[in-house]
C-alpha positions in Angstrom: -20.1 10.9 -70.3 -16.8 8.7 -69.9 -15.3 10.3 -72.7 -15.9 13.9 -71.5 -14.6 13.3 -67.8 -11.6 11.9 -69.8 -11.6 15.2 -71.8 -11.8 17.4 -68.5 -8.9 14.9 -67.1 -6.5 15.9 -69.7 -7.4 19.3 -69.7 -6.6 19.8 -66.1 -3.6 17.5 -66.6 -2.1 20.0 -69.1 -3.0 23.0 -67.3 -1.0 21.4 -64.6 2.3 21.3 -67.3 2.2 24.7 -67.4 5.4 26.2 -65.4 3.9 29.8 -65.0 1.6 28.4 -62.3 2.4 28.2 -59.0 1.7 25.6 -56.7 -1.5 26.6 -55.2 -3.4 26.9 -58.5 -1.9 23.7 -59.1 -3.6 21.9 -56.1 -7.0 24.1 -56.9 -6.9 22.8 -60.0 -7.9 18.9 -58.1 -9.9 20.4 -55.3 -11.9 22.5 -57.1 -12.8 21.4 -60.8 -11.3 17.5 -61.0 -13.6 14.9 -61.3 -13.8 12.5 -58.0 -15.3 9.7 -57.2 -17.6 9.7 -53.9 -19.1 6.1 -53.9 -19.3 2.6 -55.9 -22.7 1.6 -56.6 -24.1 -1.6 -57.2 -26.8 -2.8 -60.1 -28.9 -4.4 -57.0 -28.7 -0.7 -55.5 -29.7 1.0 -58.8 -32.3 -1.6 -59.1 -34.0 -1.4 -55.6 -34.7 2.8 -56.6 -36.0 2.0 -60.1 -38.5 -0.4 -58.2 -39.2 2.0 -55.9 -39.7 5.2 -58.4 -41.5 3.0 -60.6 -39.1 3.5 -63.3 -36.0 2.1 -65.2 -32.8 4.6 -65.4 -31.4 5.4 -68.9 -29.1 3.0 -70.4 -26.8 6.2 -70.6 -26.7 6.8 -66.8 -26.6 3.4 -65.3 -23.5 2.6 -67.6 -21.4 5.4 -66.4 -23.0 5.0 -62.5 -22.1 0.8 -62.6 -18.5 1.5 -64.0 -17.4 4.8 -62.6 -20.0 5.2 -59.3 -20.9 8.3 -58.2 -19.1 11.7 -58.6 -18.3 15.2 -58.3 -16.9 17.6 -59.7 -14.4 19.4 -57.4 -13.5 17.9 -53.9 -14.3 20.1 -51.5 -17.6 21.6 -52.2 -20.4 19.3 -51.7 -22.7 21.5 -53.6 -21.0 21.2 -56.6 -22.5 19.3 -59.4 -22.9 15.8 -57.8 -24.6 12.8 -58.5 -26.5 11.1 -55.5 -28.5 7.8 -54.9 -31.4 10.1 -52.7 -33.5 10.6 -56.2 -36.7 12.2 -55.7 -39.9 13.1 -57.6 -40.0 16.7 -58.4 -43.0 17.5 -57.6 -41.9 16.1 -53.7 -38.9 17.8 -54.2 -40.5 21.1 -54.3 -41.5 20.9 -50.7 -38.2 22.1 -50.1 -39.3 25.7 -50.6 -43.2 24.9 -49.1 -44.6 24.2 -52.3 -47.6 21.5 -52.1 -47.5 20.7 -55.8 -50.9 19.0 -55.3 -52.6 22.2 -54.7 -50.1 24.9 -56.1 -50.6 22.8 -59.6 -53.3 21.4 -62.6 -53.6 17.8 -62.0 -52.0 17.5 -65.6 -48.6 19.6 -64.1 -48.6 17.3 -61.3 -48.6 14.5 -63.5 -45.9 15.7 -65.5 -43.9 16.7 -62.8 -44.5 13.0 -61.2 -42.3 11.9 -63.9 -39.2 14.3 -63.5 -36.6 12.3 -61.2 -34.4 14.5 -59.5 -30.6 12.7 -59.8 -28.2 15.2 -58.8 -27.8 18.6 -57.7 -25.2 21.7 -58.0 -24.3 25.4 -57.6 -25.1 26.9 -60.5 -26.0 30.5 -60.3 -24.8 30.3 -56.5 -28.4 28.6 -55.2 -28.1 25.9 -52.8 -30.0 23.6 -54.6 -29.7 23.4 -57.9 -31.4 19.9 -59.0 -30.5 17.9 -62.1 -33.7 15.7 -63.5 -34.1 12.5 -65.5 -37.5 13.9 -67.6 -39.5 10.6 -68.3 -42.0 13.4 -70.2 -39.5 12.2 -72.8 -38.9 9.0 -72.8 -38.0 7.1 -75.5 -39.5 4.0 -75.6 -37.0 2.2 -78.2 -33.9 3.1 -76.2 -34.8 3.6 -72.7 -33.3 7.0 -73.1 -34.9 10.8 -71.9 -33.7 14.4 -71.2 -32.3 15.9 -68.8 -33.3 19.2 -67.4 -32.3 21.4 -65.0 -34.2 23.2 -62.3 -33.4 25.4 -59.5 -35.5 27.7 -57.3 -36.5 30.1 -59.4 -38.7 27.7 -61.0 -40.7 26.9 -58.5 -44.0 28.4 -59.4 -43.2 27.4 -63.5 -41.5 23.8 -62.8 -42.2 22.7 -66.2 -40.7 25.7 -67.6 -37.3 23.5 -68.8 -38.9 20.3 -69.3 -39.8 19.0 -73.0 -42.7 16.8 -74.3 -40.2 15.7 -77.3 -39.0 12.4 -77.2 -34.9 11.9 -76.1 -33.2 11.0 -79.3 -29.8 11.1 -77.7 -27.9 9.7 -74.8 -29.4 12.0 -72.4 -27.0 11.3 -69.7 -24.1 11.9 -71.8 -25.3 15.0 -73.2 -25.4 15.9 -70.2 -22.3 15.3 -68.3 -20.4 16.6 -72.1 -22.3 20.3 -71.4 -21.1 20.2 -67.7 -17.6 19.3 -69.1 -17.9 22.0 -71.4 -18.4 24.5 -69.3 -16.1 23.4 -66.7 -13.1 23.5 -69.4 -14.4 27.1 -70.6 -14.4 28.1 -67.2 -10.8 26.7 -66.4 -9.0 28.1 -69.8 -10.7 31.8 -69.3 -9.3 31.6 -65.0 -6.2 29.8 -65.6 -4.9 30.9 -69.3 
């Protein structure tokens, strides 16, 4: 995850260098896609929600999170892929749109879905709430790691529908924030190049 904000960094950085670019783009360049930082967290913090979810983060997340805090990318939208401390359990989460998971669901989706942890939310595809998930469906029990999926409204009657049963054999968390990075730099070479 560190290495790919770094990537995104320098990518902006040399988009910057580029003298057919006026100033405005410049500035958009910061308010819209840079990475910034919204709030330190502590390990005391971190651990007061694992003790309250009943689970322990990935090694992956609570590195980047202890060193680098919470962040977004892009300043001024608030919907756009950021990581918050309000982590939820999907299947409470999906109140949001009136869903009672407890009687839209099997007991066995309920149970799975107890153990997706929403962790941060975006705009893809325009919808409000787009949420980010640990999915402890895939924990792997040697290195505290597990996938990350992605959810938005459109899966609210098939929540499961991005989840896995396989067990996480990367750095979840980094996977993930490199994908976002990804398609962040795509996005910025196809609007600004």
């Amino acid at each position: 995850a560190e290495q790919a904000i770094k990537r995104l960094n320098k990518v902006i950085r040399l988009l910057k260098e580029n003298k057919d670019l006026d100033e405005e783009i410049i500035e958009e360049l910061d308010i819209l896609h840079k990475p910034h930082h919204i709030k330190t967290v502590t390990e005391t913090e971190l651990n007061t929600c694992e003790k309250h979810l009943g689970v322990q983060f990935p090694p992956s997340y609570k590195e980047f999170v202890l060193k680098h805090g919470f962040i977004k990318f892009g300043e001024v939208n608030d919907f756009n892929r950021m990581l918050f401390s309000d982590y939820n359990v999907l299947s409470d989460s999906l109140a949001y749109w009136g869903i009672d998971s407890e009687k839209a669901f099997s007991k066995e989706t309920k149970n799975r879905l107890d153990k997706i942890i929403t962790f941060s939310y975006g705009d893809e595809g325009l919808q409000i709430e787009w949420f980010h998930c640990f999915d402890y469906n895939t924990l792997n029990p040697e290195t505290g790691e597990v996938s990350v999926m992605d959810f938005c409204q459109d899966d609210s009657n098939t929540p499961l529908e991005t989840s896995s049963t396989i067990i996480c054999e990367d750095r979840g968390f980094d996977k993930h924030i490199s994908s976002i990075v990804d398609k962040e730099i795509e996005m910025l070479l196809i609007e600004y190049c």
